[in-house]
C-alpha positions in Angstrom: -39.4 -35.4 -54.6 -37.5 -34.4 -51.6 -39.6 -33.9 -48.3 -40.1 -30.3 -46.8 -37.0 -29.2 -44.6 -38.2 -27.8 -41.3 -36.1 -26.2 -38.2 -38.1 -26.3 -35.3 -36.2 -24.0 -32.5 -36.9 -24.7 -28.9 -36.2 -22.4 -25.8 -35.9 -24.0 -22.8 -35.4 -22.6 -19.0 -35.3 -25.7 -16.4 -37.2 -28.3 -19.1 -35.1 -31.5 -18.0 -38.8 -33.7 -17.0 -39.9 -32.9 -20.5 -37.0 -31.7 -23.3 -36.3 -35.6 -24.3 -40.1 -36.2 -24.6 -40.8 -32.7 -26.8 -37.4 -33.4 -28.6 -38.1 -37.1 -29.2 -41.6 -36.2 -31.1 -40.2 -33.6 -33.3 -38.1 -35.7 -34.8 -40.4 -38.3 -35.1 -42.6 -36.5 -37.4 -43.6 -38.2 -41.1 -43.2 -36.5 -44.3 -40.7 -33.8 -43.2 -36.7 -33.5 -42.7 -36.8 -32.1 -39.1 -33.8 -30.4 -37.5 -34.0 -29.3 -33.7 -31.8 -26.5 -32.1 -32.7 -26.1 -28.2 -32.0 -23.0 -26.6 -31.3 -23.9 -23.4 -31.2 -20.3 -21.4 -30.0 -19.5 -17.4 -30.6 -23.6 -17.0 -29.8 -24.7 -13.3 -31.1 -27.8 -14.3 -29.7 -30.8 -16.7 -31.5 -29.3 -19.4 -28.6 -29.7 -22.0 -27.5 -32.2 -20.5 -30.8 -34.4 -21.6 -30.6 -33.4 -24.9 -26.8 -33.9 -25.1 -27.8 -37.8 -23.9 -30.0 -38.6 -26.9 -26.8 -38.6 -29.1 -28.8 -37.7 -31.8 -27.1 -35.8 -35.1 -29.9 -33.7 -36.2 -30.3 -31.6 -32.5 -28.0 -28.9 -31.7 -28.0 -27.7 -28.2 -27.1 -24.2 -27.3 -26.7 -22.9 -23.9 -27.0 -19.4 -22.7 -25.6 -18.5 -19.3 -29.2 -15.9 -19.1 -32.6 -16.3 -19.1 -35.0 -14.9 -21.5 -37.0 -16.6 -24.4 -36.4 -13.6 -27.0 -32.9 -13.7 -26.8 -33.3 -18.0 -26.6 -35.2 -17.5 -30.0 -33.3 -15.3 -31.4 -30.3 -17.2 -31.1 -32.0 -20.3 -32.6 -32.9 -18.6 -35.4 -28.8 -18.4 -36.3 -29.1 -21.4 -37.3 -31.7 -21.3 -39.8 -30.1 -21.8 -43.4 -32.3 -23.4 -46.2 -35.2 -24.7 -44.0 -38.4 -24.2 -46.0 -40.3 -23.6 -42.5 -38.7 -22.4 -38.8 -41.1 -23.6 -36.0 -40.5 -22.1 -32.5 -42.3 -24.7 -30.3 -42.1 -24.5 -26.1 -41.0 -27.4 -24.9 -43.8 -28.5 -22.7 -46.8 -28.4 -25.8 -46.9 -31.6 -27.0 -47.2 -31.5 -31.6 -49.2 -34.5 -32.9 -47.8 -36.5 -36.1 -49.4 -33.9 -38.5 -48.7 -30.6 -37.3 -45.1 -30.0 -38.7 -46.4 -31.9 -42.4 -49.4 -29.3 -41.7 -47.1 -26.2 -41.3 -44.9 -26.8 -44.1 -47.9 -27.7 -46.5 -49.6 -24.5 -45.2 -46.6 -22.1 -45.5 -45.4 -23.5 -48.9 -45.4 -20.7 -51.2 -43.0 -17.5 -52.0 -45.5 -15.1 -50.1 -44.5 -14.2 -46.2 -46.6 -16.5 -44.1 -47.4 -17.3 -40.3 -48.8 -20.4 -38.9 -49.8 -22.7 -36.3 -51.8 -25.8 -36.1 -55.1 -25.8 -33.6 -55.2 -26.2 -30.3 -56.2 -28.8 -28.0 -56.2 -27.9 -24.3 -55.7 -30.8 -22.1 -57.3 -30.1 -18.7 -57.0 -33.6 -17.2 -54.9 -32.5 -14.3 -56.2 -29.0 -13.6 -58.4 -28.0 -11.0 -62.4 -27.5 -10.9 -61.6 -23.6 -11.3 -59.4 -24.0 -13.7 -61.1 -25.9 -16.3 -64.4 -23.5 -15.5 -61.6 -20.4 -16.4 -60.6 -22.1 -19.3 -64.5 -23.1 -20.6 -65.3 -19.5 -20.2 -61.5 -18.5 -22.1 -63.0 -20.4 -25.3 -65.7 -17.9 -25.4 -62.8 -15.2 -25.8 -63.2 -13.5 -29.3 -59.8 -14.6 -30.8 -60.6 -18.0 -29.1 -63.8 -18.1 -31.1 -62.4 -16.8 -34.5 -59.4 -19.2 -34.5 -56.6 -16.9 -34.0 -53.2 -18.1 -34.5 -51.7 -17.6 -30.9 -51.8 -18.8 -27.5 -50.7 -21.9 -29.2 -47.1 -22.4 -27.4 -46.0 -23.0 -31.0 -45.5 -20.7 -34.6 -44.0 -21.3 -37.9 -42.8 -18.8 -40.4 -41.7 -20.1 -44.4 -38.5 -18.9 -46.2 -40.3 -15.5 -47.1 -41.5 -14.5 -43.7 -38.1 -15.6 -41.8 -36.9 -11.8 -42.6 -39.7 -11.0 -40.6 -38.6 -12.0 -36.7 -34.8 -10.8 -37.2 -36.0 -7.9 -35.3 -37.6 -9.4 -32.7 -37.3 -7.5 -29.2 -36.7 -8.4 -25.7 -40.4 -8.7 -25.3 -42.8 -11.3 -22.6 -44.9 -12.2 -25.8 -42.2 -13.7 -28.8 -45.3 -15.4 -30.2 -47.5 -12.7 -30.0 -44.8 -10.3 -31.7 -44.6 -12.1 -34.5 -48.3 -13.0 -34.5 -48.3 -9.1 -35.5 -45.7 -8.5 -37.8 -47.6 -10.7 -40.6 -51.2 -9.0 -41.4 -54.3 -10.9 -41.4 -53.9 -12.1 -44.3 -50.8 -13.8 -43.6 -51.6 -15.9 -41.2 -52.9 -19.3 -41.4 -54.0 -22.5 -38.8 -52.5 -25.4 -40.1 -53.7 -29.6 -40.1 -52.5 -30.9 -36.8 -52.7 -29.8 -33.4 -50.8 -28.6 -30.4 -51.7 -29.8 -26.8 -51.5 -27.4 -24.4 -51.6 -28.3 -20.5 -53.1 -25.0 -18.5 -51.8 -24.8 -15.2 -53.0 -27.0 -12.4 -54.3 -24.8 -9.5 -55.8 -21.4 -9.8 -53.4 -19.9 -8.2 -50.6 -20.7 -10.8 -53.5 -19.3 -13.4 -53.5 -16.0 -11.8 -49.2 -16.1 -12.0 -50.0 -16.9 -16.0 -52.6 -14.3 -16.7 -49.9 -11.8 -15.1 -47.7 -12.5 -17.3 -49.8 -12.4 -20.5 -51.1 -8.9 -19.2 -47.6 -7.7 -18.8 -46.8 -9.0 -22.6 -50.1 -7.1 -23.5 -48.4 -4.3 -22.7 -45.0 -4.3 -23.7 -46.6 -5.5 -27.6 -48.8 -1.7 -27.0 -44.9 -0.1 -26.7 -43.2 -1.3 -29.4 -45.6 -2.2 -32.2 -46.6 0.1 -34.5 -50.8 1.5 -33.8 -52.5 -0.5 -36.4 -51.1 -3.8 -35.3 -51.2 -3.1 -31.3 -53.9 -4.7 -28.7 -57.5 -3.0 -28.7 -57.1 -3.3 -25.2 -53.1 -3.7 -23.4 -53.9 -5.9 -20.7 -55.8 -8.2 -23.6 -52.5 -10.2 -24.6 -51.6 -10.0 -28.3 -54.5 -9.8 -29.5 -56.1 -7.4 -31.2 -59.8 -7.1 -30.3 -61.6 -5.7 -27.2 -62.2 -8.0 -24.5 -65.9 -9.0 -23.8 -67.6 -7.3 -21.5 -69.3 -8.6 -17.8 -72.9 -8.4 -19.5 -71.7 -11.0 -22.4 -69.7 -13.3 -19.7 -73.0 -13.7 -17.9 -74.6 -14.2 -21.0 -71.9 -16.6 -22.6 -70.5 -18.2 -18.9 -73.0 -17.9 -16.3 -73.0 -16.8 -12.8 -70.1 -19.6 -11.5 -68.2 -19.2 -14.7 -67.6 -15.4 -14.9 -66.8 -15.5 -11.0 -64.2 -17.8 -11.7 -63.2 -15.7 -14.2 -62.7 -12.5 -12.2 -61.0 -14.7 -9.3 -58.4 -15.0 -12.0 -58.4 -11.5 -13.7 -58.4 -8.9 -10.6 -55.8 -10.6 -9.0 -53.6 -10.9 -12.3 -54.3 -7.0 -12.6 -53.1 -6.2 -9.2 -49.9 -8.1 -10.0 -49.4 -6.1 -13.1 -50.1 -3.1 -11.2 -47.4 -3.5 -8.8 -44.6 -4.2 -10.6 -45.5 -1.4 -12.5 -45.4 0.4 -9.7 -41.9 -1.1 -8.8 -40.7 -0.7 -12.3 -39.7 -4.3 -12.1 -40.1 -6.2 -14.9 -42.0 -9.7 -15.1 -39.7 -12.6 -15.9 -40.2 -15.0 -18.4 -41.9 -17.6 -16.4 -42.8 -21.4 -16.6 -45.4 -22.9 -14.8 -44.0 -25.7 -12.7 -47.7 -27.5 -12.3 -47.9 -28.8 -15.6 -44.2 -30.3 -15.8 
């Protein structure tokens, strides 16, 4: 029996400290026939270059002279022919050996399916605030319900590809297709996917920004049933808690911490609203 084919596409803006490393364990997984195409997009580092260097025959690089990661995964996904599952990983989450064999096990089928493995969030090098954000984020209602997102990877089979060919020039790739697929078609997967948050606070606050900002632009273009309860509440499609339950759920330090992150992440949102300037795909330098 032959082994599950599997295209993992990866976008990647200035990644040269970690693209060999996140390329490197892709292909390494067991039990599947991997194939890697890297997006590299508006690069001024040796992105390509590092991938060029591994010589190996089942990457393909492409290089876009522009930034943005819905154009970078939309290009990648040109390359998808026969795979049975197309992963769009970011190249600084880390995939352990079971999370592609997971995917493709959980997103065999003729049925249109979604998918990502769990997450782990690796904390090691973050702050004090940080960690207490991120302890009060896993109280977060699509935290607690196990959610597909916020994963920095998804997987789609043969029957849900269709699915992202109409994928806009949103913040949020992974929470747009995240909503194209109802409940129902969306599954967590064996494996896991190791997340690094960002080091400082400060570089928190730049992160929540731009997860607001996505919350938003998913409340333009996706239809009302499949929008945000709230816009500013990512991709995600249940009202934020309120102050009473973080006291409850975080304590006094803990929902401090978590408002020294959120009202500042707000007022950035607010003024490039303001400024009708749109926020950038961004890429958190602390964790690289």
């Amino acid at each position: 029996m032959s082994l599950p084919r599997v295209l993992v596409v990866v976008p990647a803006h200035d990644e040269e400290q970690v693209i060999a490393r996140c390329v490197g364990s892709l292909l390494a997984a067991p039990g599947v026939q991997t194939r890697v195409v890297v997006v590299a997009n508006g690069c001024t580092d040796g992105t390509a270059d590092r991938v060029r260097e591994l010589g190996e025959p089942r990457v393909t690089v492409v290089d876009l002279p522009t930034s943005g990661k819905a154009q970078a995964v939309r290009a990648g996904l040109a390359h998808a022919a026969d795979e049975d599952v197309v992963a769009v990983v970011d190249a600084d989450v880390v995939l352990d050996d079971a999370a592609l064999p997971g995917l493709a096990a959980a997103l065999a089928g003729t049925e249109p399916r979604v998918g990502a493995p769990a997450l782990e969030l690796d904390l090691s090098a973050s702050s004090w605030a940080v960690r207490r954000y991120y302890a009060a984020w896993l109280h977060e209602p699509h935290v607690r319900t196990g959610d597909i997102g916020a994963r920095g990877v998804y997987a789609v089979n043969r029957a849900g590809l269709p699915r992202l060919a109409d994928l806009p020039d949103v913040i949020a790739d992974d929470g747009w297709a995240r909503a194209v697929f109802a409940p129902h078609e969306r599954v967590v997967s064996a494996g896991t996917s190791t997340v690094r948050p960002p080091r400082t606070l400060r570089a928190q606050v730049r992160r929540r920004a731009r997860i607001i900002a996505g919350g938003r632009e998913l409340a333009r273009v996706l239809p009302p049933d499949r929008r945000p309860a709230s816009p500013t509440q990512g991709a995600f499609p249940r009202a934020p808690r309120t102050w009473r339950s973080r006291l409850a759920d975080d304590g006094l330090v803990g929902t401090v911490v978590w408002y020294a992150v959120e009202l500042p992440a707000h007022a950035i949102d607010r003024r490039h609203r303001r400024r009708g300037s749109a926020t950038p795909w961004g890429r958190d330098s602390t964790t690289r």
